[in-house]
Phi, psi and omega in degrees: 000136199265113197263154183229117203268139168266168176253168174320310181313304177289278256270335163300312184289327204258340176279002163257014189277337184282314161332272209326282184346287175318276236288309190092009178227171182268188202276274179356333170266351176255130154302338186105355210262336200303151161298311179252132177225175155266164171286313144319002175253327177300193211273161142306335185285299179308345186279318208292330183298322177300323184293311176315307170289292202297316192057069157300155173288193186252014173210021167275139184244121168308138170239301178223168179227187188207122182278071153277067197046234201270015168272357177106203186222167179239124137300092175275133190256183180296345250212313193175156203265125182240075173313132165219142205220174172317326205213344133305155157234168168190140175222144154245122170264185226249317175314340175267330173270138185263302170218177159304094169287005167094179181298149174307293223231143156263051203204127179289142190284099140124066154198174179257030199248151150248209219252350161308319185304158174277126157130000187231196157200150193248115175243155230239137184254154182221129217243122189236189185314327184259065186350004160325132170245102167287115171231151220212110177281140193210138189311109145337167164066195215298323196317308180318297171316307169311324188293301198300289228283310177336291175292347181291308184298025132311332180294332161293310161305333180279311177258349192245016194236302216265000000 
């Protein structure tokens, strides 16, 4: 397959435009406050903290983040899916990831609650090139959801942009 290089810039632009799409709303309704976001909307303080840890490359762009409590945030950059957690990192870059496999259990662990509820997290796997599958606690409810449908088309960036 004949790959098509983008700049950091498009690859940004077309991944919110896959956000604006799910949501169904323009850049204007959302604040930074969302569980799932742009990036460019947290505080500043959290960005420079976020950046700082993450080690970007030199043409990776932050796009969105996703708060996952005390488990930390997932970044997505022009590039790759970025866990960072208190005391931990972990990256996937999207050439290496094929797809979501979705939430583990559809049922949150140790409740009778499942994964649709708002308010909880979960963990959700990500599937890579060695099929190995990586899971990564991640909010429930619409955020979660948003992160799969959105972030499943990183794949497309790994392979046919990157």
């Amino acid at each position: 397959m004949e790959k098509f290089l983008k700049t950091p810039d498009q690859i940004s632009a077309l991944m919110q435009h896959w956000f604006l799409s799910y949501h169904g709303k323009d850049r204007n309704f959302f604040s930074g406050s969302e569980v799932f976001t742009f990036f460019d909307l947290i505080p500043e303080g959290l960005q420079r903290a976020l950046l700082q840890r993450a080690s970007l490359d030199e043409h990776e762009k932050p796009v969105f983040l996703l708060n996952c409590g005390n488990a930390g945030f997932v970044l997505n950059t022009t590039h790759r899916f970025i866990r960072i957690g208190e005391s931990d990192f972990d990256s996937i870059f999207y050439t290496d990831f094929i797809w979501h496999s979705g939430y583990k259990s559809i049922r949150i662990e140790g409740t009778s609650t499942g994964i649709k509820s708002e308010g909880y997290f979960a963990e959700f796997g990500l599937e890579t090139q060695t099929r190995e599958i990586v899971y990564w606690l991640i909010p429930s409810g619409r955020a979660g959801f948003a992160f799969w449908n959105v972030t499943k088309k990183c794949e497309l960036i790994g392979r046919k942009y990157l």
